[in-house]
C-alpha positions as CSV (number, residue, x, y, z in Angstrom):
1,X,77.7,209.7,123.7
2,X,81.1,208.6,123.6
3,X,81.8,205.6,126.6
4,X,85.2,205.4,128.0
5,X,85.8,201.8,128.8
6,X,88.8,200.9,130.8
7,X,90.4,199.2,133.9
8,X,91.0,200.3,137.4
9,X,94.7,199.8,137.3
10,X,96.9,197.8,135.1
11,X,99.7,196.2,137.0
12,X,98.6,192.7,137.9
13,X,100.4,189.9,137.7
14,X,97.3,187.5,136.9
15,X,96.9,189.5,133.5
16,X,100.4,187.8,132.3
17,X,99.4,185.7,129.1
18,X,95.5,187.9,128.8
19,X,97.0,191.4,128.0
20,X,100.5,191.4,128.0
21,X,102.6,188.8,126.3
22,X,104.9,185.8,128.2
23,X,108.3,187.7,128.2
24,X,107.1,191.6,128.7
25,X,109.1,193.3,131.1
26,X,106.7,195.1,133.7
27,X,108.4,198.3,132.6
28,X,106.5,198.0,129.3
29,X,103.0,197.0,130.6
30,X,101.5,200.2,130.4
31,X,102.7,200.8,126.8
32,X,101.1,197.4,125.8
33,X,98.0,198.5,128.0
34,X,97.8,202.0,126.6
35,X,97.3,200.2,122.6
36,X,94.9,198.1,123.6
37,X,92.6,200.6,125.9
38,X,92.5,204.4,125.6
39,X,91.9,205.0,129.7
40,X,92.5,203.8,132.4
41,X,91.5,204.7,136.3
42,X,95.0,205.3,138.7
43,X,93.6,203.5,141.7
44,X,97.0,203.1,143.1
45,X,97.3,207.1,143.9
46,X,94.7,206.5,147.0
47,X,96.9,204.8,149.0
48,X,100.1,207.0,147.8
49,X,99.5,210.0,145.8
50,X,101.9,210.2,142.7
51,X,104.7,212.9,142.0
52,X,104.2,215.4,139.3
53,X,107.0,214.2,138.0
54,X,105.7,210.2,137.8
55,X,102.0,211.9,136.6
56,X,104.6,213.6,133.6
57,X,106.3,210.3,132.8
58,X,102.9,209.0,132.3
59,X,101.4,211.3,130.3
60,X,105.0,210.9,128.0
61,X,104.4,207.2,128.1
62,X,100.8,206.7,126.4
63,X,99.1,208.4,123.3
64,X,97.9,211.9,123.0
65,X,94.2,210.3,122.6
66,X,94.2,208.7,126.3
67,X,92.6,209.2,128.9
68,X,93.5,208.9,132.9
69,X,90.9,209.0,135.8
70,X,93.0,209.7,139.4
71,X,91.2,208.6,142.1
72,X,91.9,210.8,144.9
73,X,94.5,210.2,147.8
74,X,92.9,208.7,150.8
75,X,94.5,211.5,152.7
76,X,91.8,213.7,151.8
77,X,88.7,210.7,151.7
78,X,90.2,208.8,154.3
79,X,92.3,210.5,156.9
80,X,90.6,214.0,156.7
81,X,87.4,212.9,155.7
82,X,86.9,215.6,153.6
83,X,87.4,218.2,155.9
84,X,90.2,221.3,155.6
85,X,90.0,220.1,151.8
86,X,92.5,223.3,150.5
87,X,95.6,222.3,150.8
88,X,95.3,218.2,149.8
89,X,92.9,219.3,146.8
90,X,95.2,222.1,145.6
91,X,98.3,218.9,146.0
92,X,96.2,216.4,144.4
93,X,95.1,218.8,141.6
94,X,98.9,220.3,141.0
95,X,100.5,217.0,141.0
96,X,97.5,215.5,138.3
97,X,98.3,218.3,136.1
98,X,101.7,216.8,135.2
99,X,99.2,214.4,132.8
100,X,98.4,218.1,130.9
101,X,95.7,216.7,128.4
102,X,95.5,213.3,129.4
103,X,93.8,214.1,132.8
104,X,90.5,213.1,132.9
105,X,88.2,213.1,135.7
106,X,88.8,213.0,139.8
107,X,87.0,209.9,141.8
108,X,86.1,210.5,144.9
109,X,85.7,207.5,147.1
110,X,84.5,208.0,150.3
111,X,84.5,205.8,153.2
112,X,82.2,203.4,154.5
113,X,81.9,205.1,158.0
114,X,81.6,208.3,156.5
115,X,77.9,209.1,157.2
116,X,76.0,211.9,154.4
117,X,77.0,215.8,155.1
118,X,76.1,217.6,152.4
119,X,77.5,221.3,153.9
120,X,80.9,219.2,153.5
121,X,80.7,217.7,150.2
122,X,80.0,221.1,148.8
123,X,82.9,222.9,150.9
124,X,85.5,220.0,148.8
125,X,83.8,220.3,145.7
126,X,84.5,223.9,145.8
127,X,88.2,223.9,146.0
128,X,88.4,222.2,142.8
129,X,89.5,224.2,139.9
130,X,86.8,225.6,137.1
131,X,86.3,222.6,134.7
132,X,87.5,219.6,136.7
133,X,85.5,216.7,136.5
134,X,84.8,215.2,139.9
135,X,83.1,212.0,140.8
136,X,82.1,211.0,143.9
137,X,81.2,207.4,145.2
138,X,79.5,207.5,148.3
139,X,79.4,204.6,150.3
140,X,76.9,204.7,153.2
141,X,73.2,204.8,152.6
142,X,73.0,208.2,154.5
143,X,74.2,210.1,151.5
144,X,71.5,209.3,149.5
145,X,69.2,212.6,150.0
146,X,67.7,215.3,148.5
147,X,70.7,218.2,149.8
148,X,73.3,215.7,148.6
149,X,72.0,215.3,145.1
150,X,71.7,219.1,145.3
151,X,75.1,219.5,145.6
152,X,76.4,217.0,143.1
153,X,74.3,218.9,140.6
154,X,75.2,222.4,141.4
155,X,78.7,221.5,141.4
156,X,78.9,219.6,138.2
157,X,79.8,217.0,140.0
158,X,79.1,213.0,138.9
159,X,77.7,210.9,141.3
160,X,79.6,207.2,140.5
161,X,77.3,204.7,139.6
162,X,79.0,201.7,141.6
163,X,78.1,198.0,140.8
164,X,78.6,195.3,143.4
165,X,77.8,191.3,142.5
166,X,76.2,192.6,139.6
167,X,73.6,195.0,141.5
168,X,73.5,198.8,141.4
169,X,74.9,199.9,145.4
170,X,74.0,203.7,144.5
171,X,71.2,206.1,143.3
172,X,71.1,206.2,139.7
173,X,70.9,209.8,139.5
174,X,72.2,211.5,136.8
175,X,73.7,214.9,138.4
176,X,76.3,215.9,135.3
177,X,76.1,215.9,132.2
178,X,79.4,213.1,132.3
179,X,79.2,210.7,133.8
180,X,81.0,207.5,136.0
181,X,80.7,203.8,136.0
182,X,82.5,201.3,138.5
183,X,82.2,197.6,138.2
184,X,83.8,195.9,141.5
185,X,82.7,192.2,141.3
186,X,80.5,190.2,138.9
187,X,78.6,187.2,139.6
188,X,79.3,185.2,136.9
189,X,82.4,182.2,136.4
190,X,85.1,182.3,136.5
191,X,84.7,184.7,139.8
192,X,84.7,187.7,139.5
193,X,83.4,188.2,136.0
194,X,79.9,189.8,134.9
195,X,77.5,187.9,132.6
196,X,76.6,189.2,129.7
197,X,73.1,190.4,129.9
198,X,74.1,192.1,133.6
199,X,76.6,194.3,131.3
200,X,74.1,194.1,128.6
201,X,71.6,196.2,131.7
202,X,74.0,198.4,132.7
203,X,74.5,199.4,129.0
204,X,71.0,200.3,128.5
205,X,70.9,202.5,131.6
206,X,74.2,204.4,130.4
207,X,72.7,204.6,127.0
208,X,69.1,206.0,128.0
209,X,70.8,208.0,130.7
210,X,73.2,210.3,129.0
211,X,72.4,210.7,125.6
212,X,74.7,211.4,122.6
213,X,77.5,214.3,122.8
214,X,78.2,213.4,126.7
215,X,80.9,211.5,127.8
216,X,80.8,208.4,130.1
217,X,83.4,206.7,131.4
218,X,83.6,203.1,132.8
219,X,86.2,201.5,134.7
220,X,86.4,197.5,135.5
221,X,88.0,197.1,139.1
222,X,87.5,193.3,139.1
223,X,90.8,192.5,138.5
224,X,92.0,188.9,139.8
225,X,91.7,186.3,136.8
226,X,91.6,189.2,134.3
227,X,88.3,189.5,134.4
228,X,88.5,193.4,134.4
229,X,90.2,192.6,130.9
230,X,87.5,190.3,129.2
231,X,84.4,191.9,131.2
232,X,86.1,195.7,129.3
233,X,86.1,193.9,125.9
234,X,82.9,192.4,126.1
235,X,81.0,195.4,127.5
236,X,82.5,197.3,125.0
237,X,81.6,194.9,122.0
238,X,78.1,195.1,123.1
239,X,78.3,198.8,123.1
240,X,79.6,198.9,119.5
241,X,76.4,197.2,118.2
242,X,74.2,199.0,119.9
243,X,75.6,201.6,117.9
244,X,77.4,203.6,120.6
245,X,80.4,205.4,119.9
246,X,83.2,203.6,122.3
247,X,87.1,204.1,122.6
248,X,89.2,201.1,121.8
249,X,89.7,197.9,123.7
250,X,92.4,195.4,123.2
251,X,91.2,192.1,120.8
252,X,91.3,188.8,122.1
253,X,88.8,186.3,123.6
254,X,87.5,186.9,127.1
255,X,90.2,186.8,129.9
256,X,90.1,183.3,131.6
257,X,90.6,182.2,135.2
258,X,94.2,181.1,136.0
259,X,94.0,180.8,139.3
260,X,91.0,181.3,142.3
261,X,92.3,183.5,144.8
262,X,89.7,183.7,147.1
263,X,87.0,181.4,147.2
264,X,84.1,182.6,144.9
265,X,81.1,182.1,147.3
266,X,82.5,184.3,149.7
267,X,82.5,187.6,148.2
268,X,85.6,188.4,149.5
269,X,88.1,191.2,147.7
270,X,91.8,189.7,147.8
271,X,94.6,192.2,149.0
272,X,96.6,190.7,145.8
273,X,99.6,193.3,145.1
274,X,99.0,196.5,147.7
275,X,97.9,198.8,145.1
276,X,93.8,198.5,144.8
277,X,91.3,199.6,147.1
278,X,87.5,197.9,146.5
């Protein structure tokens, strides 16, 4: 098995003085990002879906061994809820190809409200081209059936295995022979980090999950403190002595809090720059 471990994102201002050195023009972060980690997860495309020409700069921009997950635009999650899926799939799809070999899977995140239809999970899944990776994250308890899991299989499509405060929020099915990891919020200090043995879990149930010659990929989207940064190092150091074959992470201590930004307790998931979605 090889495990992908990366970030959802990488242009926060809280990871100034963890990943990218005092004095690094913004310009240059993903350069700096892109040495330390071999993928990363373009959350920003949900809320505004890239230009072929931005997805080309990018794939220009990092090395010919990286990876980058798109998540999808919300326009086809969100705003058509999956319905009439042609035309924003075929966009979506056309615009990602600018990456060439650097594109790696398609998240699909779905919406809260959006209750389980598995007739229309298959009808998207089916406009995307032969070979594309898809993930899906549900997120309402109503997709978690029988027909659903159906679909995902038949399709070849991953279900996303979505951690929340350090609990599993979705089925751990394994419906692909790939598969997708999200880790949203720890429960460990500094918020929102994850303690080692709750990564130390989840790397067992990757590890007895998918076994070797599959490919996994995992993307921290606790961002704020850097704690995507130090939780992606440390997940991936325990990885490498369990023996698992893992793609590089940057060296360096574990991220520390510089700042709270929302009180701990709460649970709460700062709007910090615009560009994430939880």
């Amino acid at each position: 098995m090889t495990l992908f471990v990366g970030t959802s994102g990488w242009q926060y201002r809280d990871w100034r003085d963890v990943l990218y050195p005092p004095g690094l023009p913004v310009r240059l972060w993903l350069e700096r990002y892109a040495a330390g980690f071999a993928t990363v997860e373009i959350n920003n495309a949900f809320y505004r879906l890239p230009t072929r020409e931005t997805f080309e700069t990018w794939r220009d921009r990092v090395p010919a061994d990286f990876v980058v997950a798109v998540k999808a635009s919300r326009y086809l999650t969100h705003i058509k809820r999956l319905r009439d899926p042609e035309e924003p799939v075929d966009r979506l799809m056309t615009r990602a190809a600018g990456l060439g070999d650097r594109l790696g899977p398609v998240l699909l995140q779905l919406p809260p409200t959006l209750w389980g239809d598995a007739g229309l999970l298959d009808a998207c899944l089916a406009r995307f081209p032969p070979g594309a990776r898809v993930a899906v994250e549900p997120r309402h308890e109503s997709w978690w059936t029988p027909e659903v899991r159906g679909v995902l299989e038949y399709r070849g499509a991953a279900l996303c295995w979505a951690d929340v405060r350090a609990r599993p929020v979705t089925p751990l099915w394994r419906t692909a022979d790939w598969g997708y990891v999200r880790f949203h919020q720890g429960r460990a200090a500094a918020w929102p980090h994850y303690g080692r043995r709750s990564l130390a879990t989840w790397l067992d149930r990757i590890a007895t999950t998918w076994p070797d010659g599959h490919d996994v990929y995992a993307y921290f989207n606790n961002d704020p403190n850097a704690a995507a940064v130090g939780d992606a190092r440390v997940f991936a150091a325990l990885a490498r002595t369990s023996g698992l074959t893992v793609t590089r992470t940057p060296p360096g201590a574990r991220g520390t809090a510089r700042r709270a930004t929302t009180h701990p307790r709460t649970g709460t998931d700062p709007r910090r720059n615009g560009t994430q979605s939880p």
